[in-house]
N, CA, C and O atoms as a Tripos MOL2 file, in Angstrom:
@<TRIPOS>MOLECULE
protein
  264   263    66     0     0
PROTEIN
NO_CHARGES

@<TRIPOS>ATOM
      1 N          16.5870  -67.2950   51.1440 N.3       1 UNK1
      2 CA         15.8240  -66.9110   52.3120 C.3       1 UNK1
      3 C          14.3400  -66.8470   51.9380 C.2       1 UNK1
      4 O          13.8720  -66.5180   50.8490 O.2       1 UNK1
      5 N          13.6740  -67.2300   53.0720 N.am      2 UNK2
      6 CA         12.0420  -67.3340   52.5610 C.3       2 UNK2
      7 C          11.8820  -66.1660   52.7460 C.2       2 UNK2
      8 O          12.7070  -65.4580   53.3230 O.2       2 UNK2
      9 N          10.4150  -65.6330   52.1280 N.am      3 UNK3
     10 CA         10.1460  -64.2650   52.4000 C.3       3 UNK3
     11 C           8.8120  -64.7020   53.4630 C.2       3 UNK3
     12 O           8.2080  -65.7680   53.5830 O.2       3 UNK3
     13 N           8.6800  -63.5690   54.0560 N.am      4 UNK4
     14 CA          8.0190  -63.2220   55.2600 C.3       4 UNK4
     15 C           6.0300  -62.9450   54.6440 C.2       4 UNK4
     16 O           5.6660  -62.0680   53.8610 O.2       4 UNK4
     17 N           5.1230  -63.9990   55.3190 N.am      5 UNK5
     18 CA          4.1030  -63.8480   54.9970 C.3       5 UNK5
     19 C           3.1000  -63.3860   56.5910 C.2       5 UNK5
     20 O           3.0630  -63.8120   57.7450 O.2       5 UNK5
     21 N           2.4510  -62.3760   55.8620 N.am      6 UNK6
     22 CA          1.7620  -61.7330   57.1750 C.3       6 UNK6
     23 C          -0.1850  -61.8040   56.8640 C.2       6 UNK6
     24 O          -0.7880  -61.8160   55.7910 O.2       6 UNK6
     25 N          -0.5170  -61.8270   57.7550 N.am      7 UNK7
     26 CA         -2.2060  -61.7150   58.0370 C.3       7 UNK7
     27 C          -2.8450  -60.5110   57.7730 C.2       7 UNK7
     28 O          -2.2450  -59.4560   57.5670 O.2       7 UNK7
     29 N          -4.0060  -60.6440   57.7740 N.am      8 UNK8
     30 CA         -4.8890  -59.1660   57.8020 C.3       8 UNK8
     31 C          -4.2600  -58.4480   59.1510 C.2       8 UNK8
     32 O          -3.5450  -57.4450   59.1290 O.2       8 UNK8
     33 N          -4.5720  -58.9930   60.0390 N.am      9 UNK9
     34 CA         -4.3290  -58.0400   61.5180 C.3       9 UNK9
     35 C          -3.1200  -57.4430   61.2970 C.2       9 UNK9
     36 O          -2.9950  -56.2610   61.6180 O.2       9 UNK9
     37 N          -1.9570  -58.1990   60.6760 N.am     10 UNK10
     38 CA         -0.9150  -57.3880   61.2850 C.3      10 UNK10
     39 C          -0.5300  -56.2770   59.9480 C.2      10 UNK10
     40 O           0.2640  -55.3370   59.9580 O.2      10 UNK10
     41 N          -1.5070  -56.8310   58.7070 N.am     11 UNK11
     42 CA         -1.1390  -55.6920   57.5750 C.3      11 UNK11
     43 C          -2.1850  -54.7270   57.8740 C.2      11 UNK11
     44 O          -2.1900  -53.9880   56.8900 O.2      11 UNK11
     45 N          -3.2610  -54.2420   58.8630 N.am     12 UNK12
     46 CA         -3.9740  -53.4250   59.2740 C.3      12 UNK12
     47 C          -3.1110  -52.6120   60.4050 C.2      12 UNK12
     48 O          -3.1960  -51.3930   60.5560 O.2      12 UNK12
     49 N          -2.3170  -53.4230   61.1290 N.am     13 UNK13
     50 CA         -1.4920  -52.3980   62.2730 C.3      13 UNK13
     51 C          -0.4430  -51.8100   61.3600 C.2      13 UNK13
     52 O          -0.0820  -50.6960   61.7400 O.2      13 UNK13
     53 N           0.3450  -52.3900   59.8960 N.am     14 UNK14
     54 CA          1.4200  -51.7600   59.8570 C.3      14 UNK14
     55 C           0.9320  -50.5350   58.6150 C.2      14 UNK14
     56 O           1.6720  -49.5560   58.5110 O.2      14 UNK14
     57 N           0.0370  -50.5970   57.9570 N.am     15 UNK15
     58 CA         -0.7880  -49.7370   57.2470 C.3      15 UNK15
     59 C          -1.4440  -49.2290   58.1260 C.2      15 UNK15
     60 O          -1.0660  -48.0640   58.0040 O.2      15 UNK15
     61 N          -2.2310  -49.2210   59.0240 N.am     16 UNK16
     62 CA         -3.2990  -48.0480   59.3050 C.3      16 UNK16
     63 C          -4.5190  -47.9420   58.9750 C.2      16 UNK16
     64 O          -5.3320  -47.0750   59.2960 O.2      16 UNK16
     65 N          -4.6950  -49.2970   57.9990 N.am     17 UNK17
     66 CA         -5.9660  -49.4430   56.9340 C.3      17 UNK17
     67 C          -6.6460  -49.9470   57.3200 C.2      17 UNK17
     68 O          -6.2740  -51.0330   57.7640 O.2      17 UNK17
     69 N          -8.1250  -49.6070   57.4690 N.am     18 UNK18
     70 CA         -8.8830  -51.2790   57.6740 C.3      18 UNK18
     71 C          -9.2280  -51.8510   56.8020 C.2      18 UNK18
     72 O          -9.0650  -51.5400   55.6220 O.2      18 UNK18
     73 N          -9.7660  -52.7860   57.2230 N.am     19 UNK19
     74 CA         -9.8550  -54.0110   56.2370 C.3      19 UNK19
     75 C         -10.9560  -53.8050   54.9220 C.2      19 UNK19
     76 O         -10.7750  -54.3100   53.8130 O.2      19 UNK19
     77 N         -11.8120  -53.1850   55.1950 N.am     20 UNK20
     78 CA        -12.5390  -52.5180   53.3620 C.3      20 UNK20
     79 C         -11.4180  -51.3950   52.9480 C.2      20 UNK20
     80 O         -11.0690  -51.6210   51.7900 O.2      20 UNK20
     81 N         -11.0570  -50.7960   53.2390 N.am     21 UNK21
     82 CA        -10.0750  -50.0180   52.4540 C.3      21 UNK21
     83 C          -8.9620  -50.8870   51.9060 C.2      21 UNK21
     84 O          -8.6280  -50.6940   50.7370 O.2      21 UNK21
     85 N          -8.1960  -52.0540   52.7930 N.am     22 UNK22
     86 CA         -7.6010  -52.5290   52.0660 C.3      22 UNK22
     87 C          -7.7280  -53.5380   50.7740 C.2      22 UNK22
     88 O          -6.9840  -53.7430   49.8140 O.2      22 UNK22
     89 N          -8.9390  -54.0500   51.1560 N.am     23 UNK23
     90 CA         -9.6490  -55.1550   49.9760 C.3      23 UNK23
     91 C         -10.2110  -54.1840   48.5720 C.2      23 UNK23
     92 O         -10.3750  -54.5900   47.4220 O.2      23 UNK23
     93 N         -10.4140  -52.8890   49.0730 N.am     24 UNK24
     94 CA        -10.8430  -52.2110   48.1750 C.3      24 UNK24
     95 C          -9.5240  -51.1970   47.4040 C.2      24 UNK24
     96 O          -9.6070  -50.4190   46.4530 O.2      24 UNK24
     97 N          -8.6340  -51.4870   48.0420 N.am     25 UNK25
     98 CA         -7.2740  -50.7910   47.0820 C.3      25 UNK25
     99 C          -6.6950  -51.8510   45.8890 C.2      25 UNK25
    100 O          -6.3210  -51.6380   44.7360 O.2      25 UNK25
    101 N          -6.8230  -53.4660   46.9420 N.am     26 UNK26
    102 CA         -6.6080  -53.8110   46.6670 C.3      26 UNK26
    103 C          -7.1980  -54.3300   44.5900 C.2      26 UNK26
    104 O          -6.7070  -54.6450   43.5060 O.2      26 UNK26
    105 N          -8.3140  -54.1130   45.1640 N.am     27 UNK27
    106 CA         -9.4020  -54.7270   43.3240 C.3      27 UNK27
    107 C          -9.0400  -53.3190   42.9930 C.2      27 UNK27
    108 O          -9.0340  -53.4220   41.7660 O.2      27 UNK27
    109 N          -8.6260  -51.6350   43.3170 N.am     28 UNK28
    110 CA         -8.0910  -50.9520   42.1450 C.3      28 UNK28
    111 C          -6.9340  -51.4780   41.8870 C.2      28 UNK28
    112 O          -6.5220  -51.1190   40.7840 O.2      28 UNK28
    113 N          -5.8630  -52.5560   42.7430 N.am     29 UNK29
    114 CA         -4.3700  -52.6600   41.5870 C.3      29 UNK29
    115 C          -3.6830  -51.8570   42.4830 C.2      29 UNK29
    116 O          -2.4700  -51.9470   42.2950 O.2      29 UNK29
    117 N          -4.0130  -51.0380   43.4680 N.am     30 UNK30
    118 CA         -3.2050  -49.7620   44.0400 C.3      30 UNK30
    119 C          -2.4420  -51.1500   45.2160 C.2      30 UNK30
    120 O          -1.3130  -51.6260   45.0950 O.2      30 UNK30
    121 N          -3.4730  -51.5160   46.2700 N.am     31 UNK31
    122 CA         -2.2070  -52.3130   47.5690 C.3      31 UNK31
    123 C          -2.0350  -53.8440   46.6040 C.2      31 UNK31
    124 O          -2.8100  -54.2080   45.7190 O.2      31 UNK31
    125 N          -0.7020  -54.6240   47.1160 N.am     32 UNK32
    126 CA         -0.1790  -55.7370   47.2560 C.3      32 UNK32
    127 C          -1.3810  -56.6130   46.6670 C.2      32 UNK32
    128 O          -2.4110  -56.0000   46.9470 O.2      32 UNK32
    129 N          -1.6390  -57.5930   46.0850 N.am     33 UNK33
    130 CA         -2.9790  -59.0350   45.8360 C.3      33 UNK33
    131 C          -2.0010  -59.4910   47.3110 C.2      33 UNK33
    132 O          -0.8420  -59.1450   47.5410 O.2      33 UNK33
    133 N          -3.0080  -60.4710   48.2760 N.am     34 UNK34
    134 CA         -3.1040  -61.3520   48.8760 C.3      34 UNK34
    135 C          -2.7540  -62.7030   48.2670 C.2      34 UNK34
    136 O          -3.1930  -63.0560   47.1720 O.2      34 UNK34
    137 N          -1.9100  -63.4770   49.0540 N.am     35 UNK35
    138 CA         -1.9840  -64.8540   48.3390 C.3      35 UNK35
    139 C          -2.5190  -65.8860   49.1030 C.2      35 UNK35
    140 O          -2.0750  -65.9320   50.2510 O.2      35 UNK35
    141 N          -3.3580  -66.7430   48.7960 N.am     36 UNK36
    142 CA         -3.5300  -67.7340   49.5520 C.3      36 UNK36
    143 C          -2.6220  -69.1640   50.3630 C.2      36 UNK36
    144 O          -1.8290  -69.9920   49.9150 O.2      36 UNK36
    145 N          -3.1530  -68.9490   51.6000 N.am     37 UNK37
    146 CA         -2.0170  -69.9460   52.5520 C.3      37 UNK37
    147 C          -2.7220  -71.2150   53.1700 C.2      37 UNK37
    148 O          -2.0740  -71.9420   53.9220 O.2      37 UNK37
    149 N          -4.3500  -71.5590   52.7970 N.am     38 UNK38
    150 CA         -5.2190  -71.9580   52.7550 C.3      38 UNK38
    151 C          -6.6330  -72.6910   51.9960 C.2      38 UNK38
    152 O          -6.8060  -72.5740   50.7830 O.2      38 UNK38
    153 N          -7.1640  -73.1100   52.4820 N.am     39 UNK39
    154 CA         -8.4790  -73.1810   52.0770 C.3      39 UNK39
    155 C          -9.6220  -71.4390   52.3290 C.2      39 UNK39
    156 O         -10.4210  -70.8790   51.5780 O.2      39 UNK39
    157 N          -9.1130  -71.1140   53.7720 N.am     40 UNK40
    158 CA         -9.9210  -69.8890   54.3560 C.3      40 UNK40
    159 C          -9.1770  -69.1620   54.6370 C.2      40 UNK40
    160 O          -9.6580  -68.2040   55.2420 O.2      40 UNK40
    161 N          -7.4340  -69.1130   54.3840 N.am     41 UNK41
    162 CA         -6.7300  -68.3000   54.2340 C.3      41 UNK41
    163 C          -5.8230  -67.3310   53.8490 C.2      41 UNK41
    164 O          -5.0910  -67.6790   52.9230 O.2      41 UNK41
    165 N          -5.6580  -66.2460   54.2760 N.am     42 UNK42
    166 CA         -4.8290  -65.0800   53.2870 C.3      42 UNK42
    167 C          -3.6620  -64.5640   53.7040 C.2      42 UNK42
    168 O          -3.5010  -64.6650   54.9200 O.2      42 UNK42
    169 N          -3.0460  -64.1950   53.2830 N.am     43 UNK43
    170 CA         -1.8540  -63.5770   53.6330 C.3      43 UNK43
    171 C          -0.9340  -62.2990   52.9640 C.2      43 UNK43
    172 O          -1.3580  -62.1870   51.8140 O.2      43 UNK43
    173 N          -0.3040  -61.7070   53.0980 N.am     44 UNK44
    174 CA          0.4650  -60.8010   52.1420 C.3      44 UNK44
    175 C           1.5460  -61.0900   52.3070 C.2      44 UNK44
    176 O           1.7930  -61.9070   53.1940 O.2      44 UNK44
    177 N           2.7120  -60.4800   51.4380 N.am     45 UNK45
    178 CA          4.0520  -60.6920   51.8590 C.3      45 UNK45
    179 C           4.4740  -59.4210   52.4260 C.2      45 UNK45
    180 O           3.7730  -58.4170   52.2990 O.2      45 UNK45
    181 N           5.4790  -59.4130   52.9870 N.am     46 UNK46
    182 CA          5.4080  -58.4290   53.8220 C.3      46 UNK46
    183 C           6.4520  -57.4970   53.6170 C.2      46 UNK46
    184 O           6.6880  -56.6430   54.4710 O.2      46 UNK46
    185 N           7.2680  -57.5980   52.2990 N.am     47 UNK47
    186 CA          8.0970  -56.8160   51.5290 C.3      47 UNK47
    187 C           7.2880  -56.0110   50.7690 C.2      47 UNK47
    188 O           7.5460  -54.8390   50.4970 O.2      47 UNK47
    189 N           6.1830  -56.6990   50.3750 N.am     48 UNK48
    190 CA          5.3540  -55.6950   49.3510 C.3      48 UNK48
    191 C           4.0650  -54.8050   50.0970 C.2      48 UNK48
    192 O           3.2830  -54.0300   49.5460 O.2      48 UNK48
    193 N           4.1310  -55.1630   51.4020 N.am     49 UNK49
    194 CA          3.2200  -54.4550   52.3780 C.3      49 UNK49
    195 C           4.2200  -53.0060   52.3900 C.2      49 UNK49
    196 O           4.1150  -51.8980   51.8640 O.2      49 UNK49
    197 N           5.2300  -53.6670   53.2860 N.am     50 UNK50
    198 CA          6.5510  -52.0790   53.0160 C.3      50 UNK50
    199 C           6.5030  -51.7880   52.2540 C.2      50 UNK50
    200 O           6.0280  -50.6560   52.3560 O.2      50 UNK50
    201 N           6.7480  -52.0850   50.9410 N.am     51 UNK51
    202 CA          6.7590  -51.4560   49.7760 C.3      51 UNK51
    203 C           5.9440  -49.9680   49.8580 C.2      51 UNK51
    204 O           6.1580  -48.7930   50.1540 O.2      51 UNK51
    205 N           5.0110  -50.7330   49.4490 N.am     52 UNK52
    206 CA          3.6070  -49.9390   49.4790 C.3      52 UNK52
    207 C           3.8890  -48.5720   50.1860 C.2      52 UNK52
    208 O           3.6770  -47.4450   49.7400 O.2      52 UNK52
    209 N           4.4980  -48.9950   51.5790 N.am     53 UNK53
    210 CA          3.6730  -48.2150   52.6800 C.3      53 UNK53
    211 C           4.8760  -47.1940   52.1300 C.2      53 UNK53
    212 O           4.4330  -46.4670   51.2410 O.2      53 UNK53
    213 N           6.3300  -46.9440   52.4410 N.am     54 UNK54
    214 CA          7.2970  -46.3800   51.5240 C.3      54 UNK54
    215 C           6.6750  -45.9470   50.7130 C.2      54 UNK54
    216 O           5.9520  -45.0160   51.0660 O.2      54 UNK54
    217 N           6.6280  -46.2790   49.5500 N.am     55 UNK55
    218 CA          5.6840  -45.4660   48.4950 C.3      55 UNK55
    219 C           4.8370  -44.4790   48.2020 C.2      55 UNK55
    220 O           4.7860  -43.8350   47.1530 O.2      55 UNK55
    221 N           3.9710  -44.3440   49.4450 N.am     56 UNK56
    222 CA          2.6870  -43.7200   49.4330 C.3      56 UNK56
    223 C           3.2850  -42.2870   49.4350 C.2      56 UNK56
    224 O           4.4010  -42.0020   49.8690 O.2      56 UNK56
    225 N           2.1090  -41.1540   48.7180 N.am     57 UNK57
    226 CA          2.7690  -39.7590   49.0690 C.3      57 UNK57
    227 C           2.0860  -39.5540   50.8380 C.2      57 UNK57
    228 O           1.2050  -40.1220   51.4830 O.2      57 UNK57
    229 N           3.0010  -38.4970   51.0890 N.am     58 UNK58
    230 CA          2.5710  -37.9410   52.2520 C.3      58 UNK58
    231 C           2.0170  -37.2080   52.2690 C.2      58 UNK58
    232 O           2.0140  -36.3790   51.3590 O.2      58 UNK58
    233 N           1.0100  -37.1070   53.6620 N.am     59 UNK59
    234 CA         -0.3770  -35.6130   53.3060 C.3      59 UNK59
    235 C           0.1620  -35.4230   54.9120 C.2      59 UNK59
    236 O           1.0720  -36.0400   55.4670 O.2      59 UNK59
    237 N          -0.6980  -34.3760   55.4540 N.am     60 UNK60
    238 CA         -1.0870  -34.2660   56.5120 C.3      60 UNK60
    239 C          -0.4510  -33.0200   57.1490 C.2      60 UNK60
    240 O          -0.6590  -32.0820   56.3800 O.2      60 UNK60
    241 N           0.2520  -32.6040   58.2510 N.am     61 UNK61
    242 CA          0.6710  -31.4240   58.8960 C.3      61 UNK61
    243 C           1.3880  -30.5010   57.2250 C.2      61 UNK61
    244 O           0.9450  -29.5200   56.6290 O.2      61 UNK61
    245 N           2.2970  -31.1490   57.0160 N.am     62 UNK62
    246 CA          3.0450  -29.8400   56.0830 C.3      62 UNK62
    247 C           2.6130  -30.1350   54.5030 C.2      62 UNK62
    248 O           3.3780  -30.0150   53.5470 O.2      62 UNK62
    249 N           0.9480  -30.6270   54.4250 N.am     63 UNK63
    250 CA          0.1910  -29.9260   53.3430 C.3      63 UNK63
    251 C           0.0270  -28.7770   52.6740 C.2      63 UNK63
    252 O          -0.3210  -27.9540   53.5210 O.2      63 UNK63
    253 N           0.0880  -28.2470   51.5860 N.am     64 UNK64
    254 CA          0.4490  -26.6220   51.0030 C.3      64 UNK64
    255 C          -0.8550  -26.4910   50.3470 C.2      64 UNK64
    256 O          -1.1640  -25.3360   50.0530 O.2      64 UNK64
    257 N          -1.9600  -27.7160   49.9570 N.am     65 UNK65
    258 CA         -2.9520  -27.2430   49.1740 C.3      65 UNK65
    259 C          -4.2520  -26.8160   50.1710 C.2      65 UNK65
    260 O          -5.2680  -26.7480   49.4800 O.2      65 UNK65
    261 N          -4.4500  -26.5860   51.2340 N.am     66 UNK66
    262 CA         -5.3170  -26.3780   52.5680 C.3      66 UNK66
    263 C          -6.0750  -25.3040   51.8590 C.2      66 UNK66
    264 O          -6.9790  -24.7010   52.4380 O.2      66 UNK66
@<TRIPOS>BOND
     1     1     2 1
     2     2     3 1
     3     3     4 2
     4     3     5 am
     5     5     6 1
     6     6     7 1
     7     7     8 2
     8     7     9 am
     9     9    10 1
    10    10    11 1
    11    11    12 2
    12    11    13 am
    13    13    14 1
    14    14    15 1
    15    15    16 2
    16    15    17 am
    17    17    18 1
    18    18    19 1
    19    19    20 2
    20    19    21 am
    21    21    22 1
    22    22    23 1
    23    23    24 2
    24    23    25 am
    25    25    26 1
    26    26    27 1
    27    27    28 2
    28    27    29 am
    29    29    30 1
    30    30    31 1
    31    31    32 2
    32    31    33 am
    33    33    34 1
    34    34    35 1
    35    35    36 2
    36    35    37 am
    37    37    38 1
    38    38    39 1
    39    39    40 2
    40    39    41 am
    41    41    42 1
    42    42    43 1
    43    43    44 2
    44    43    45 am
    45    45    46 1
    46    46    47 1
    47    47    48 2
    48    47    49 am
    49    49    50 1
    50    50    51 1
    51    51    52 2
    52    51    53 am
    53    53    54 1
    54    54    55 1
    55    55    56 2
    56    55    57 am
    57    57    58 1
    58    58    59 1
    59    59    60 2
    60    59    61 am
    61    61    62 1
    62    62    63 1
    63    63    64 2
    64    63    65 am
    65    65    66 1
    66    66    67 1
    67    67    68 2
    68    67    69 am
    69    69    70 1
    70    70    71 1
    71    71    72 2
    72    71    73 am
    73    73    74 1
    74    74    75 1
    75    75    76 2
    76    75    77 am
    77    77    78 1
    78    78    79 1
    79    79    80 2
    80    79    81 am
    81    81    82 1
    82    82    83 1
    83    83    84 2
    84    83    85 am
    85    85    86 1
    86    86    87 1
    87    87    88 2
    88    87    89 am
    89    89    90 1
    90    90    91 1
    91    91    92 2
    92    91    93 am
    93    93    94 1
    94    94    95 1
    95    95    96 2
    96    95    97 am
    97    97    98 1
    98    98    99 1
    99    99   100 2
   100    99   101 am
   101   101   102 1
   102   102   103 1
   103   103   104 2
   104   103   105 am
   105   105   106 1
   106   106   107 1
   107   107   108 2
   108   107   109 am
   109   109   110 1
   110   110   111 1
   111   111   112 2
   112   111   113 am
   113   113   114 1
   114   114   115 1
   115   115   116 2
   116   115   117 am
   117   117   118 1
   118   118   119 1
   119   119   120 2
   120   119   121 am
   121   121   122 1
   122   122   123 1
   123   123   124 2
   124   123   125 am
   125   125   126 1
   126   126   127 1
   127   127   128 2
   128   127   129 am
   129   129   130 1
   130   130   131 1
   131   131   132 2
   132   131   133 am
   133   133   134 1
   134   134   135 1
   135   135   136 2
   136   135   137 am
   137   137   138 1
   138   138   139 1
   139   139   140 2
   140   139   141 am
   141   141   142 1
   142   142   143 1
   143   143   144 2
   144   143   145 am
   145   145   146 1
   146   146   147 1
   147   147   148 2
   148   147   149 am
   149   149   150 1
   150   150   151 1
   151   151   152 2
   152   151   153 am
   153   153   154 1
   154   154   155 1
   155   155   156 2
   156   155   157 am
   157   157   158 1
   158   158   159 1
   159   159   160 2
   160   159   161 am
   161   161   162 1
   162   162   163 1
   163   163   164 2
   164   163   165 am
   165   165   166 1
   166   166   167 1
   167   167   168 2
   168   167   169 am
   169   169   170 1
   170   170   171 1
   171   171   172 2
   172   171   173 am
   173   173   174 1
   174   174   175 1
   175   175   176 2
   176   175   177 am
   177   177   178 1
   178   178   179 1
   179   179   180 2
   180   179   181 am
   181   181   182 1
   182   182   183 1
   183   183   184 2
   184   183   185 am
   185   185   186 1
   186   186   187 1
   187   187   188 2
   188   187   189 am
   189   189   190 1
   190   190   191 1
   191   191   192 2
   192   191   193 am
   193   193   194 1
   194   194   195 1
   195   195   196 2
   196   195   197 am
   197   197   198 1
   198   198   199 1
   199   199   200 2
   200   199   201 am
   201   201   202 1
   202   202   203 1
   203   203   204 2
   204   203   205 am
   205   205   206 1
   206   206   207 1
   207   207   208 2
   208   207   209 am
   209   209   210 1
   210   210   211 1
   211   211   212 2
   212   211   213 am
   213   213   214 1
   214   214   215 1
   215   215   216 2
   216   215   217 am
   217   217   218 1
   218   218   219 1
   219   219   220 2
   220   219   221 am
   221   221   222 1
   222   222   223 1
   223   223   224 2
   224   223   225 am
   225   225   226 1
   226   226   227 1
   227   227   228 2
   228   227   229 am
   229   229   230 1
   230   230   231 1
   231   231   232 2
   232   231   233 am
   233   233   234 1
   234   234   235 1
   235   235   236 2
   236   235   237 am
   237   237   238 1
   238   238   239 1
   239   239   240 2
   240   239   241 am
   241   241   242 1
   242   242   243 1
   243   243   244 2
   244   243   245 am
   245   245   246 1
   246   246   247 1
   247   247   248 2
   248   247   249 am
   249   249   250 1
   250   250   251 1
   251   251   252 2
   252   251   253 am
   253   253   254 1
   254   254   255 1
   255   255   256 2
   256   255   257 am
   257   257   258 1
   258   258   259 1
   259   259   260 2
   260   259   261 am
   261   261   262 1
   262   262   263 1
   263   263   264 2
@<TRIPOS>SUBSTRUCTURE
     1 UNK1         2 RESIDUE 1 A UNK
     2 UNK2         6 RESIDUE 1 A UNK
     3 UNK3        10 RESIDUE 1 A UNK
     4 UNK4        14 RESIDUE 1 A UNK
     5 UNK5        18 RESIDUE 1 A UNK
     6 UNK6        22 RESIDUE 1 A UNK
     7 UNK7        26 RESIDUE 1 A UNK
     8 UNK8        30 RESIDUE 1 A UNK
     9 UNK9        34 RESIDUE 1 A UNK
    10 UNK10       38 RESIDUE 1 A UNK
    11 UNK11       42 RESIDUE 1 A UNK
    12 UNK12       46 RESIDUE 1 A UNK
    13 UNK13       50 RESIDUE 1 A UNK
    14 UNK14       54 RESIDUE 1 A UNK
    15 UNK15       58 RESIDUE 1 A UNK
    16 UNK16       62 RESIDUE 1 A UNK
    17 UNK17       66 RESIDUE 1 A UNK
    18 UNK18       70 RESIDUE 1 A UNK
    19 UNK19       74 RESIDUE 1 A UNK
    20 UNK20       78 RESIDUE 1 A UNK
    21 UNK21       82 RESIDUE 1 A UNK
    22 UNK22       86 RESIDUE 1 A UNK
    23 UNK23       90 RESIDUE 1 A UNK
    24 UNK24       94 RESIDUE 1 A UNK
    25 UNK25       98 RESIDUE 1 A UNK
    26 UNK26      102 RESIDUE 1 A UNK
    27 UNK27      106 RESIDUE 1 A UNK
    28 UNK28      110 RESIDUE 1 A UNK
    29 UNK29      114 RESIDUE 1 A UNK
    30 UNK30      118 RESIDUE 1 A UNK
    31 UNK31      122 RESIDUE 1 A UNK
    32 UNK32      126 RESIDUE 1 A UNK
    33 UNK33      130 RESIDUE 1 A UNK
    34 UNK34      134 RESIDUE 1 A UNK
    35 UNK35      138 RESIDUE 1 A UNK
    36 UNK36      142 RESIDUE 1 A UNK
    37 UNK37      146 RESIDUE 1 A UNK
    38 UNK38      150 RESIDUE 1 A UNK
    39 UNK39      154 RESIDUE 1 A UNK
    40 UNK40      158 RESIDUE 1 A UNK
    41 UNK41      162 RESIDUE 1 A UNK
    42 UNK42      166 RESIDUE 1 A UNK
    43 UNK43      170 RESIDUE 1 A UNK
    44 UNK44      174 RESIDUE 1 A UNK
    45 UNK45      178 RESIDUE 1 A UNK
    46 UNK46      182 RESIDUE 1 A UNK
    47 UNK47      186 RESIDUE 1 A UNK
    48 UNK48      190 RESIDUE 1 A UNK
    49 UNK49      194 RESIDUE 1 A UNK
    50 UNK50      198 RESIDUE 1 A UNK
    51 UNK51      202 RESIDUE 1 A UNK
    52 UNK52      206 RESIDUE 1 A UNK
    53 UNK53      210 RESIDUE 1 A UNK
    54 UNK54      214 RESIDUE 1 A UNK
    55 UNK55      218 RESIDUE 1 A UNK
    56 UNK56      222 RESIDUE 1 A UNK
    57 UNK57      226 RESIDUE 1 A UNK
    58 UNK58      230 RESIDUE 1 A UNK
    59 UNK59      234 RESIDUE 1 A UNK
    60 UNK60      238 RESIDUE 1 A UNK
    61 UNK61      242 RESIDUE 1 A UNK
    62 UNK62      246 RESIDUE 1 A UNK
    63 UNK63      250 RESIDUE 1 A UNK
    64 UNK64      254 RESIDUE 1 A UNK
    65 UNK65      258 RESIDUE 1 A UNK
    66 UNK66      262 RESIDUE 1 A UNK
C-alpha cells in the first residue's frame, strides 16, 4: 500500500501549526522533514504527521504547574 502524502495546508489544519512554527520544528529535528514531490514542491507523509501529533505531551485545561 502506498503511503499517504499531504501539503502544507492540510499539515497546518491537522497540527494547528503555522507554517514558521512548522519549518522551524522542523530544522530542530522535533516535526517530520518534508519530502520533495517537485521542482517547487513539498509534502509530508501523513503517518509521520500523526505520529507526531500522538506524541506530543499535553498542556492546557488540566495543567498542575500554573
Amino acid at each position: 500500500m502506498a503511503r499517504r502524502v499531504i501539503r502544507l495546508k492540510e499539515v497546518m489544519a491537522q497540527t494547528g501549526l503555522s507554517r514558521s512554527t512548522i519549518f522551524a520544528l522542523q530544522k530542530q529535528g522535533i516535526f517530520p522533514q518534508s519530502i520533495k514531490i517537485g521542482p517547487r514542491a513539498s509534502a509530508w507523509y501523513e503517518d509521520e504527521v500523526q505520529h507526531y501529533i500522538k506524541t506530543r505531551p499535553r498542556f492546557g485545561a488540566g495543567r498542575l504547574d500554573r
